[in-house]
Each structure stands twice: as C-alpha cells, then as structure tokens.
C-alpha positions, 0 to 999 in steps of 0.5 A, spaced: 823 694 289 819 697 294 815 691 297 811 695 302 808 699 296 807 693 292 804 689 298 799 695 300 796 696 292 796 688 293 791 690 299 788 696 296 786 692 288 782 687 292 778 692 297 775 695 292 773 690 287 768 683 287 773 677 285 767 671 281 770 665 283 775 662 288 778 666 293 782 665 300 781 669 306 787 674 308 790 677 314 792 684 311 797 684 318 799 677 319 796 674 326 804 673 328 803 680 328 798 682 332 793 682 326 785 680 329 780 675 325 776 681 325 773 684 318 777 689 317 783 685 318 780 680 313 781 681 305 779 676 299 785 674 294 785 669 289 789 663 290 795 666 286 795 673 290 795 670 297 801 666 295 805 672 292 802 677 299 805 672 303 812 672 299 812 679 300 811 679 307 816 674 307 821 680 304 817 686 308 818 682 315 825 676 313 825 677 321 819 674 323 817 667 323 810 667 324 810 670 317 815 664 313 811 658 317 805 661 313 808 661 307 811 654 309 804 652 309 802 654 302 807 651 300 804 645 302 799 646 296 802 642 290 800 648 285 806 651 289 811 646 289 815 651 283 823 651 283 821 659 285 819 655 291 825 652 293 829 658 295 823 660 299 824 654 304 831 654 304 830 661 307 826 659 311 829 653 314 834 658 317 830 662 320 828 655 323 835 653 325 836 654 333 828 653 334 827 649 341 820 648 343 819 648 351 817 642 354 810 646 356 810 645 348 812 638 347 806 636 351 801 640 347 804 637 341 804 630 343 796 631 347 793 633 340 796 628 336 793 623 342 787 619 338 787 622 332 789 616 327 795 618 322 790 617 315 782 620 314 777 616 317 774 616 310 780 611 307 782 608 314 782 600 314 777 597 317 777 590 318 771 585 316 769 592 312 770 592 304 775 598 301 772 605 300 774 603 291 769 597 292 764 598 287 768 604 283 768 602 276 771 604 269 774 611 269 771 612 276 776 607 279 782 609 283 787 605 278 783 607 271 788 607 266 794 605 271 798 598 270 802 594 275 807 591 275 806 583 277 812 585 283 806 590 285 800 585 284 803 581 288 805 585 294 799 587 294 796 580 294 800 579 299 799 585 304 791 582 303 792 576 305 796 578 311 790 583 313 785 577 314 783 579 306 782 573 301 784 575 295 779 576 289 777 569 286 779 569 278 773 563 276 770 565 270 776 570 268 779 568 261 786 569 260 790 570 254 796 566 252 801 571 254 798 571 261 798 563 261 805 563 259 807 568 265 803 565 270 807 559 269 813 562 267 813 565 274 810 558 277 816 556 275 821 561 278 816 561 285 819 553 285 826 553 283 827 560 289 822 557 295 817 562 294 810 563 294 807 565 287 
C-alpha cells in the first residue's frame, strides 16, 4: 500500500470540503518535522481521520519519533483504546527504548510540574468546603444507578471521618427489615473481630 498517496488524498479530501460538526486541527507536515502553526500547514479532519492520518504517518516516517508520540497522545482518548491500538503502542514503545532525557530535561520537566496540583482545582478537596456532587440528585448524582458495596460504604465513611468530615446523620431515615438484620449482623462480626463497625 502506498501510504504516502493514501495520506496526501486524506489531506486533499478535507481541503476541498466544509465538514458540519466536530473536527481537530491537523499538521499537514508534523511539528516534529519542521511543520508551522501557520494556515496553510493546518487541515480540519473529523475525529476518526485525524486518528488514521497520524496512523499513516507512523507508516510514512516509522523513524520519526515525534510522529509515534503524537499518535501515543490520541490514544489516550478512550474512543481509541481498540485491539488495532495496542500494536501501535507496542510499536511505539520500541522506538522509545534507549530515550535518556538530558539533566537540562529533567529540570524542565520537574519546574513544570512544580505548584500544579495532580487533580483539576474544580474536584480537588478543600477542607471546611462541602464535595463538588453536594446538591447533585437524582440522575444528575455522580452515583445515580450505581450500588455499593457495604466494604465500600465503609471505607468511604471511614476516609470522611479521617478528613475531619462528619459522616452524614441517618435521623429520620427508615430502614427495611433486610437493612436492620445486616446492620446488626455486622455489629456483630465488628464485635466478635475488634473492629470498628
């Protein structure tokens, strides 16, 4: 298969044509190549042709490994994340293999990541704040339709109380027979084992 042929009417298709709806922007020649931010470098592909131009560029260039770090980035997008996929990052990993980062490197690396915190301000905790889900109800709740377990509940429970949290009051709430048997069946096991229920 011509790869180069089949890249350039890739290219060429969305040229000459106004796409309705989502697109990403796309080097036409690859930044890890000398490419430029400029218009004339720049094409609109829908989601799915901008993954398969940087899967034959990958074929175009296998050398180059600016090009298999572009297509190690978009597969990071779980629509991707296909058996077809796996060879790719198997690929790719090889053409890793040997990569040693100058200390020059390692000191840019470790700047940028100085201050910033490792989860989004938005669902970062802050103590004496209530949770981002606080309020969400019905299908709108992070754990609509979702059970768990009571091991879970009470990890959970436990984590709140450690943070300072006090865990939400259960006054007024009704329980079933069922729940009334496990909660003293596990009042119980709590006793019989030292732990806390």
């Amino acid at each position: 298969m011509n790869y180069i042929s089949v890249y350039n009417q890739l290219v060429q298709r969305a040229l000459n044509r106004e796409v309705i709806g989502y697109t990403e922007k796309h080097h036409i020649v690859p930044k890890c190549m000398g490419g430029t931010n400029k218009k004339n470098n720049i094409v609109p592909l829908t989601a799915r042709e901008h993954f398969l131009a940087h899967r034959l560029l990958t074929r175009i260039y296998p050398n180059i490994r600016g090009v298999w770090y572009a297509l190690i980035a978009m597969g990071r997008i779980s629509d991707f994340k296909s058996k077809i996929f796996s060879s790719e990052r198997e690929k790719a990993a090889n053409c890793r293999k040997g990569t040693k980062y100058t200390e020059v490197s390692k000191l840019k690396m470790s700047k940028a990541k100085q201050g910033k915190p490792s989860v989004s301000p938005e669902t970062c905790f802050k103590a004496g704040q209530p949770s981002w889900s606080k309020g969400k109800t019905g299908e709108n709740a992070p754990g609509y339709g979702k059970r768990r377990t009571m091991e879970q509940r009470l990890r959970m429970g436990q984590a709140q109380i450690a943070c300072g949290n006090k865990p939400p009051s259960r006054k007024g709430i009704k329980w079933t027979v069922t729940q009334k048997l496990n909660a003293q069946l596990k009042r119980q096991a709590s006793k019989s084992t030292g732990e806390l229920p």
